[in-house]
KEMIZA-362905 format. One record per residue (C-alpha): residue number from 1; residue in one letter; z, y, x. Coordinates in steps of 0.02 Angstrom, whole numbers, plus 50000, padded with zeros to 5 digits. Layout:
<rs>
NUM	A	Z	Y	X
...
</rs>
This chain:
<rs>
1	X	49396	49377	51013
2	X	49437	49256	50876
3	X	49335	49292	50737
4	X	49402	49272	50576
5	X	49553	49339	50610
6	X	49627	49513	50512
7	X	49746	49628	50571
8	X	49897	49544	50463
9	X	49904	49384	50552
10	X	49895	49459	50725
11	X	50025	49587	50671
12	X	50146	49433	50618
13	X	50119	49325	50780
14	X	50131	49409	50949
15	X	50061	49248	51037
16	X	49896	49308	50970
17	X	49915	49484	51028
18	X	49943	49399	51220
19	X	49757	49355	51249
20	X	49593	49326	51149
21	X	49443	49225	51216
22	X	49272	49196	51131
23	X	49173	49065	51219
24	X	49014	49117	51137
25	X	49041	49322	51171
26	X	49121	49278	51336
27	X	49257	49434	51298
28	X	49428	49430	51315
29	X	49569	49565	51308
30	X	49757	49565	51375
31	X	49781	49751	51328
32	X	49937	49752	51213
33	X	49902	49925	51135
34	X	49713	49877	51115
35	X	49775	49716	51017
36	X	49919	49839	50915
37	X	49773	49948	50873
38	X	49674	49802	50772
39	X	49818	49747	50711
40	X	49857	49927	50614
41	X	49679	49962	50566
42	X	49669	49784	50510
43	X	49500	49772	50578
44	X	49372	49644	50679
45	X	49218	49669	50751
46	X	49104	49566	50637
47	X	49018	49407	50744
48	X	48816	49444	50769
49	X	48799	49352	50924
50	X	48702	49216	50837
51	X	48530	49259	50874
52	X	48463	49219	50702
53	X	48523	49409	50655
54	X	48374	49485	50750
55	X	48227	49613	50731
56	X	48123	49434	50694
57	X	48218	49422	50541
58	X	48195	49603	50475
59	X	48012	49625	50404
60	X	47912	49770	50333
61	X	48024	49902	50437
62	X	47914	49890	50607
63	X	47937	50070	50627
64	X	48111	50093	50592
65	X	48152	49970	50741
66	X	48036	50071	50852
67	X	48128	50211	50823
68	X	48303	50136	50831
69	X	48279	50047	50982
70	X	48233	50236	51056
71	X	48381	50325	50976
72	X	48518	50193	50994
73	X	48458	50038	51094
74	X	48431	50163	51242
75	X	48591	50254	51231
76	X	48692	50095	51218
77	X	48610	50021	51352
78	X	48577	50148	51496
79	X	48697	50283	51463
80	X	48669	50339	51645
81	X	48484	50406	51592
82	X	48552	50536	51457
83	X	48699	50591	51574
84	X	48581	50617	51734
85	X	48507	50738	51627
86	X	48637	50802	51520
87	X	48591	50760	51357
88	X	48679	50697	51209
89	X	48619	50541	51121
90	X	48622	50521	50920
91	X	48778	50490	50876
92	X	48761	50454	50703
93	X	48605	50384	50588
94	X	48597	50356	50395
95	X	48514	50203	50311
96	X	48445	50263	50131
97	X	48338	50166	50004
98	X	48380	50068	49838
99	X	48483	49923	49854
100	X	48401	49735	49945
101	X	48286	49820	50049
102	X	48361	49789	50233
103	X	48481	49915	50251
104	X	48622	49790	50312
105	X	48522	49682	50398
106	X	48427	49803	50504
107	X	48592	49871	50559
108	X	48667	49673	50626
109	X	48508	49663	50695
110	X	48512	49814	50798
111	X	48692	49772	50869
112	X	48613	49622	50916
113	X	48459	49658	51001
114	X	48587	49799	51097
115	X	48684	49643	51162
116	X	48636	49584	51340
117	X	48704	49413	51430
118	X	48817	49538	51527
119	X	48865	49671	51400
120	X	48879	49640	51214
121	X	48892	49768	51072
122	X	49028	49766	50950
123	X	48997	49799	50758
124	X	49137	49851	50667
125	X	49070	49837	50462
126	X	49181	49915	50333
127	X	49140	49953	50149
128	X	49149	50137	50100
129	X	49284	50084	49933
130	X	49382	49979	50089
131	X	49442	50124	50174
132	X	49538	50209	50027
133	X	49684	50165	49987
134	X	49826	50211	49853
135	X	49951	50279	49994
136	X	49925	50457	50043
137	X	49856	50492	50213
138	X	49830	50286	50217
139	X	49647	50310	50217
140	X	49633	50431	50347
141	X	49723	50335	50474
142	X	49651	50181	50456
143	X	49495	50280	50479
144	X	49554	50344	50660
145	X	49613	50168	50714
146	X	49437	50108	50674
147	X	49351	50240	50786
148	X	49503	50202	50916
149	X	49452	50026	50914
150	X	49280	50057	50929
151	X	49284	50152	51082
152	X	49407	50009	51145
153	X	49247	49899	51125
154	X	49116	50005	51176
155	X	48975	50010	51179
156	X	49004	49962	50985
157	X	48915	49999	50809
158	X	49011	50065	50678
159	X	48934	50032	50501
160	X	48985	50111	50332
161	X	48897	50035	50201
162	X	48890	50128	50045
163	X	48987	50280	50127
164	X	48940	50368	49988
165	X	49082	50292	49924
166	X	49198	50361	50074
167	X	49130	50543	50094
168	X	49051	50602	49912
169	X	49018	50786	49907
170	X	49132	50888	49916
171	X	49179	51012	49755
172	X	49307	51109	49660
173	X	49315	50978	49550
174	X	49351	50836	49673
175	X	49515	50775	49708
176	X	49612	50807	49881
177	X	49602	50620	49922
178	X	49420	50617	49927
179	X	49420	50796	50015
180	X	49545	50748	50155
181	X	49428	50588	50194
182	X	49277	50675	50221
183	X	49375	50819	50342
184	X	49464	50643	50430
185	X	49270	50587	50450
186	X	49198	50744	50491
187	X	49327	50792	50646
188	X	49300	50602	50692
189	X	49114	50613	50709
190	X	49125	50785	50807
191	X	49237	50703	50937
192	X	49128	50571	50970
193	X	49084	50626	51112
194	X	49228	50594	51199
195	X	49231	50432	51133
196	X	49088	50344	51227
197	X	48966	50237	51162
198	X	48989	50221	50998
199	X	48859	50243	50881
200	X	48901	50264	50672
201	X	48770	50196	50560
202	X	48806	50239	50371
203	X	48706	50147	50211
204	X	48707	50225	50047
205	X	48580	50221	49891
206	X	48606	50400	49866
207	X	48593	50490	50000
208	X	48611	50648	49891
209	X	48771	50598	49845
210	X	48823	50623	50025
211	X	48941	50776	50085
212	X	48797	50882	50158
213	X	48927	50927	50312
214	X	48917	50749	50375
215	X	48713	50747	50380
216	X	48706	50908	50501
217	X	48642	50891	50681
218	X	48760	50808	50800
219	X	48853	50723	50663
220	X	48724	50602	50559
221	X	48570	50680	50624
222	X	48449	50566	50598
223	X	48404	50483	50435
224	X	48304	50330	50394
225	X	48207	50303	50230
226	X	48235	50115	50152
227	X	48059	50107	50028
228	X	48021	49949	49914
229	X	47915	49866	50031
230	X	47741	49884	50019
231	X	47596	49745	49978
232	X	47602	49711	50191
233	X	47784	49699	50203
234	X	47799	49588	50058
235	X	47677	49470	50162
236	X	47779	49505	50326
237	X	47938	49444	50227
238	X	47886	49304	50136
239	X	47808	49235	50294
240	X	47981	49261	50389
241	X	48081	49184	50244
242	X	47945	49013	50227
243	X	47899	48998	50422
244	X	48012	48851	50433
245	X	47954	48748	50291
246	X	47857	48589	50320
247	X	47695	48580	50257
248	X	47671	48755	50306
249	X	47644	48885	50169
250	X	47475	48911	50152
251	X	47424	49094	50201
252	X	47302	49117	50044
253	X	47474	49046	49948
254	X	47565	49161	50038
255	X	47448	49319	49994
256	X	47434	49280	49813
257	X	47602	49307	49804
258	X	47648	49462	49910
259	X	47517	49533	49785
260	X	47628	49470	49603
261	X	47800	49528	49674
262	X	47757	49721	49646
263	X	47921	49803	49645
264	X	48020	49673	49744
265	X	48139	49714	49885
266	X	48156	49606	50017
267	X	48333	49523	49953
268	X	48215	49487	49779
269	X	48095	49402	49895
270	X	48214	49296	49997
271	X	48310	49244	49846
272	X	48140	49206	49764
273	X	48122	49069	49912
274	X	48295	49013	49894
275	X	48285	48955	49720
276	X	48102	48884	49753
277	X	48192	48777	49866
278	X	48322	48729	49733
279	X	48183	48698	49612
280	X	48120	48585	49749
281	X	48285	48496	49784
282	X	48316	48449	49620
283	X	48147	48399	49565
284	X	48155	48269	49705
285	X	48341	48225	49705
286	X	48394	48240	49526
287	X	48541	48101	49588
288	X	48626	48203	49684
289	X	48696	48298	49533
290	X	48744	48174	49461
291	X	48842	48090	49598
292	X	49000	48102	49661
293	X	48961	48029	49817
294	X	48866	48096	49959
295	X	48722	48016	49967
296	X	48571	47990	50138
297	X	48449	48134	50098
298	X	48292	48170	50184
299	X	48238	48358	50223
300	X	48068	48330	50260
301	X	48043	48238	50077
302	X	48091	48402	49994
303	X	47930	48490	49968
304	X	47922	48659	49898
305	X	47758	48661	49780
306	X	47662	48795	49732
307	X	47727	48795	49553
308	X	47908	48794	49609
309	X	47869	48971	49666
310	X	47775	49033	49540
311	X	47890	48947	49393
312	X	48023	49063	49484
313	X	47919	49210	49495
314	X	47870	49210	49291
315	X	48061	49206	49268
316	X	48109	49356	49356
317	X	48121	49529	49291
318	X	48118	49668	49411
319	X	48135	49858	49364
320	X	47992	49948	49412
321	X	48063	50135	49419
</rs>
């Protein structure tokens, strides 16, 4: 697979509907209708192969990844174990929680850790807004071909984020558009089981705000919890966000702050890092914005200090609902 490309390009050129080779993946594909079917729902699987997208990555949600790995690693991976028995995996989860605290990640990260050196797991990632469109019955359709292609590349992920967005509740009040979505959805996640392995994750900040039809047993019937992390998790992610920096963080450093970012999700806390390194950058090379040129930098001479951290932390307001 060539990633990067969209559906309109390999509608346009036929030479890239022939064949498609990923050195990295190690996949390739010379089914003409599987290629046509991308092509219409002008969709890729996104590229997690890199194994920085990991559960190492995701901190202060040990639980959720014991659970996942249970309730979707093991389906993915040994299908033969639920169908000795004749039992139905979850088909469906939903990621809930205010916005920055791992929703996103957690789901790359579990297509990855899925992926084997002899099987890898696609991840199809659409936004909920993405999948309407102004044409009637537009929506709906590209909606099928999505769940076509994903059984095409099973095992796969399929991840809605904000699908609030794609299947609101339903009311008198509502228009059909929205309406005929969420029945397109609903009929698509009840006929997942003749689809394979393919598991749909869906992220929203209101789960509330979700058609209570889709969150029934055997459609998304399991649901996951996304808190502010707690005074623990905000250690866990700091230390995963600073473990690369030379001199080392000191713990006690480390602590002191977990303790002052009350309130923080763990987005706040990674871009809390990012500008201490900026802070850092320019303190040491003021030049290079000034220059036009690029000039011989060293990364080890760019020290992030205790009061770049801090200076950032006593500028940034966070809500405390």
């Amino acid at each position: 697979m060539r990633w990067g490309l969209t559906g309109a390009p390999l509608a346009t050129d036929p030479n890239r509907l022939v064949r498609f080779y990923d050195a990295e993946a190690r996949w390739s594909c010379t089914d003409i209708s599987f290629l046509c079917i991308l092509a219409l729902a002008d969709t890729d699987p996104v590229n997690v192969a890199s194994k920085s997208v990991s559960f190492d990555s995701v901190g202060g949600l040990d639980d959720h990844i014991v659970h996942l790995k249970e309730m979707i690693g093991l389906p993915l991976l040994y299908p033969e174990l639920f169908s000795a028995k004749n039992m139905t995996p979850p088909r469906g989860v939903i990621f809930y929680g205010p916005p920055g605290t791992g929703k996103t990640l957690l789901a790359r990260a579990l297509a990855n850790s899925c992926s084997t050196s002899n099987q890898k797991v696609a991840f199809f990632m659409r936004k909920g807004a993405d999948c309407l469109s102004k044409w009637v019955g537009e929506a709906e359709r590209q909606l099928r071909l999505l769940f076509e292609a994903a059984k095409a590349w099973q095992p796969s992920i399929i991840f809605f984020d904000e699908i609030d967005g794609l299947a609101p509740v339903r009311s008198s009040r509502q228009d059909q558009v929205h309406a005929s979505i969420v029945s397109t959805l609903l009929a698509l996640m009840d006929g997942l089981d003749g689809r394979g392995q393919v598991v749909v994750v869906g992220a929203t900040n209101r789960v509330d705000a979700i058609d209570p039809a889709l969150r029934r047993p055997g459609r998304f019937d399991r649901e996951f919890h996304f808190p502010l992390p707690d005074l623990q998790g905000r250690r866990q992610i700091l230390d995963i966000h600073t473990n690369k920096w030379e001199p080392p963080v000191p713990p006690a450093l480390l602590d002191r702050l977990a303790e002052e970012t009350r309130g923080y999700g763990g987005a706040d806390l990674r871009a809390l890092c990012t500008e201490a390194t900026l802070r850092a950058m320019r303190r040491h090379y003021p030049q290079i914005y000034q220059s036009e040129h690029r000039l011989l930098v060293r990364p080890e001479d760019v020290v992030v200090q205790e009061g770049d951290l801090f200076d950032v932390l006593s500028g940034k307001r966070v809500v405390i609902l």
